[in-house]
C-alpha positions in Angstrom: 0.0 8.1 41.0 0.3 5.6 38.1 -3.2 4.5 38.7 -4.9 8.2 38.6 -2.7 8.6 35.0 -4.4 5.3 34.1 -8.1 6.3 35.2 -7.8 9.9 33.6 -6.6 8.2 30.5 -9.6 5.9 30.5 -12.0 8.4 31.5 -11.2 10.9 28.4 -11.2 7.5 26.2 -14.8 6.8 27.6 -15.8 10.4 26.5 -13.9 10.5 23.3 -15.8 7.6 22.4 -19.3 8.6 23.7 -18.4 12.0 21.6 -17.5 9.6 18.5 -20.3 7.7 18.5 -22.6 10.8 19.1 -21.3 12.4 15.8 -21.4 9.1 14.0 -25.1 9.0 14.4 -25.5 12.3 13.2 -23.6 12.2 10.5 -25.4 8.7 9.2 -28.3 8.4 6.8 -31.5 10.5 8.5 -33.5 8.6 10.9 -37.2 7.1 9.3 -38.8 10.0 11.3 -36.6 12.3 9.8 -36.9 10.7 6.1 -40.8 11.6 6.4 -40.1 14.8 7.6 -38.0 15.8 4.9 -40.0 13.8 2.3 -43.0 16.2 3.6 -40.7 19.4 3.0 -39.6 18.4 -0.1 -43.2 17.5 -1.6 -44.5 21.3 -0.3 -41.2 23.4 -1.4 -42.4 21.4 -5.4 -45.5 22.1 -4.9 -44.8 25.7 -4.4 -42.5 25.7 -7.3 -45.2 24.5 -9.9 -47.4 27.2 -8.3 -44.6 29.7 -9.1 -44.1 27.9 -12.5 -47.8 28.6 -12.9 -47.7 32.4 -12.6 -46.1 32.7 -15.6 -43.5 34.9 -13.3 -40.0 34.3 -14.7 -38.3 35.6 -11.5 -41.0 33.0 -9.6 -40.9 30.7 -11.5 -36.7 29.9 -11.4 -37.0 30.7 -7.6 -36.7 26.9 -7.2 -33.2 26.7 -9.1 -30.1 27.5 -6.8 -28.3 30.4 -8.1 -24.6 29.6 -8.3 -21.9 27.5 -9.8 -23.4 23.9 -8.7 -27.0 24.5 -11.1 -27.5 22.1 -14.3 -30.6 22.0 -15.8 -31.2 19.6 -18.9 -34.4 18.9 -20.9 -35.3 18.9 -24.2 -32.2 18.6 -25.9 -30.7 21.2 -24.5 -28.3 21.5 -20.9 -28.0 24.9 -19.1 -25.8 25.9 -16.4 -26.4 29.3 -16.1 -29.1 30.4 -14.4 -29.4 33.6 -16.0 -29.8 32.3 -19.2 -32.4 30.1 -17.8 -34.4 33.1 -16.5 -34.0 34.6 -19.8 -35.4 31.1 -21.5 -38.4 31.1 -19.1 -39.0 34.6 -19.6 -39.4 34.4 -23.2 -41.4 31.5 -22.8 -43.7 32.9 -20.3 -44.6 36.0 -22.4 -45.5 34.0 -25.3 -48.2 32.6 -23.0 -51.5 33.6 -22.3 -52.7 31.0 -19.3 -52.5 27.2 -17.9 -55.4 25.4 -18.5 -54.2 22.4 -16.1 -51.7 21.1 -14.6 -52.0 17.4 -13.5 -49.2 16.0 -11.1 -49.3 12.3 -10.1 -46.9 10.0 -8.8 -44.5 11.7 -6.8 -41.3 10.1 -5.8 -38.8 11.9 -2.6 -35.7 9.4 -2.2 -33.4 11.3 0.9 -30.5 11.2 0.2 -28.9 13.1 3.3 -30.5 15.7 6.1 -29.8 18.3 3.4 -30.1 16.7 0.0 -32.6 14.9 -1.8 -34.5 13.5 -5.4 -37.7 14.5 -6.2 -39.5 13.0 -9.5 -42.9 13.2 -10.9 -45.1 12.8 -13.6 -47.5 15.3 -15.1 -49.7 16.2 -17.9 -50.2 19.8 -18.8 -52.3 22.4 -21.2 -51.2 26.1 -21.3 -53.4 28.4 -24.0 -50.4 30.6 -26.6 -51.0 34.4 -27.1 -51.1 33.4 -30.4 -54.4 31.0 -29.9 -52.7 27.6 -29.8 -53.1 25.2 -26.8 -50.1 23.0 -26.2 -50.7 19.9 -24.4 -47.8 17.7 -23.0 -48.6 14.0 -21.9 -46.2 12.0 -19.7 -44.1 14.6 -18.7 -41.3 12.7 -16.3 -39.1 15.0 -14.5 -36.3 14.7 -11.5 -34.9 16.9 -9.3 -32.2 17.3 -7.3 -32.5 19.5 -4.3 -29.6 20.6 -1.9 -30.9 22.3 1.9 -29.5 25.8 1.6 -29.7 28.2 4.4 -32.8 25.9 5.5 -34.4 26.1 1.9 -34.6 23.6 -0.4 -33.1 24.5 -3.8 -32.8 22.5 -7.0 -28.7 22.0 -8.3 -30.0 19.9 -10.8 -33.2 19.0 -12.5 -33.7 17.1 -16.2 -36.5 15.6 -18.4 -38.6 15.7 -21.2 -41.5 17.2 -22.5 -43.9 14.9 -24.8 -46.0 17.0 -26.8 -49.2 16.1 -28.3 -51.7 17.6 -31.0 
């Protein structure tokens, strides 16, 4: 009898283990497959979101920003943490514009971080045309990300840089 007690105990140690180990590879840093594979997902979703930015669309173009407690957003100066009040900031600026006249990304950086969060940085020139007449260019523009996996879309908690206009 002593030795069935002993086997059972064993047995269920075996699986508890097996189980452990199972969730402690899940739970570690992504696999190299799974780094490209989010690295991929993270490059489109910011793609898309400098399309959006490019419609001049205020509601598009903050589509990238999580709407909640956890979103920060710092550039020029200025830190925001309301997401409404960015909307409203965008949406001020976007009807002051006319049209892009390019938008040139290069050097794009994805460091995972986890299966469901991740940095994205990049560097970009642009020109947009004023309804006013005036084209503002911007030269070394260097901004990062920080992107969260919600409900199996990536959305930005936190996102800073600078803008370096020139004449």
């Amino acid at each position: 009898m002593n030795l069935r007690v002993n086997a059972k105990f064993y047995f269920i140690l075996l699986v508890f283990c097996i189980i452990m180990q199972n969730c402690k590879n899940q739970s570690c840093e992504p696999s190299q497959e799974e780094i490209a594979l989010i690295t991929a997902e993270i490059k489109m979703r910011m793609h898309k979101a400098f399309e959006d930015e490019r419609s001049l669309t205020p509601e598009k173009m903050t589509d990238i920003y999580i709407d909640n407690e956890d979103f920060v957003f710092g550039g020029d100066g200025e830190l925001i943490v309301d997401r409404a009040y960015l909307t409203k900031s965008f949406s001020e600026w976007a009807n002051s514009m006319e049209r892009w006249l390019y938008v040139s990304m290069k050097n794009e950086y994805v460091y995972v971080i986890s299966k469901d969060a991740a940095s994205y940085t990049v560097d970009f020139d642009w020109a947009i045309k004023t309804k006013k007449g005036d084209t503002l260019v911007c030269k070394q523009v260097a901004w990062t990300y920080v992107l969260k996996k919600v409900n199996d879309e990536w959305k930005s908690v936190h996102c800073n840089g600078t803008h370096v206009m020139k004449n």
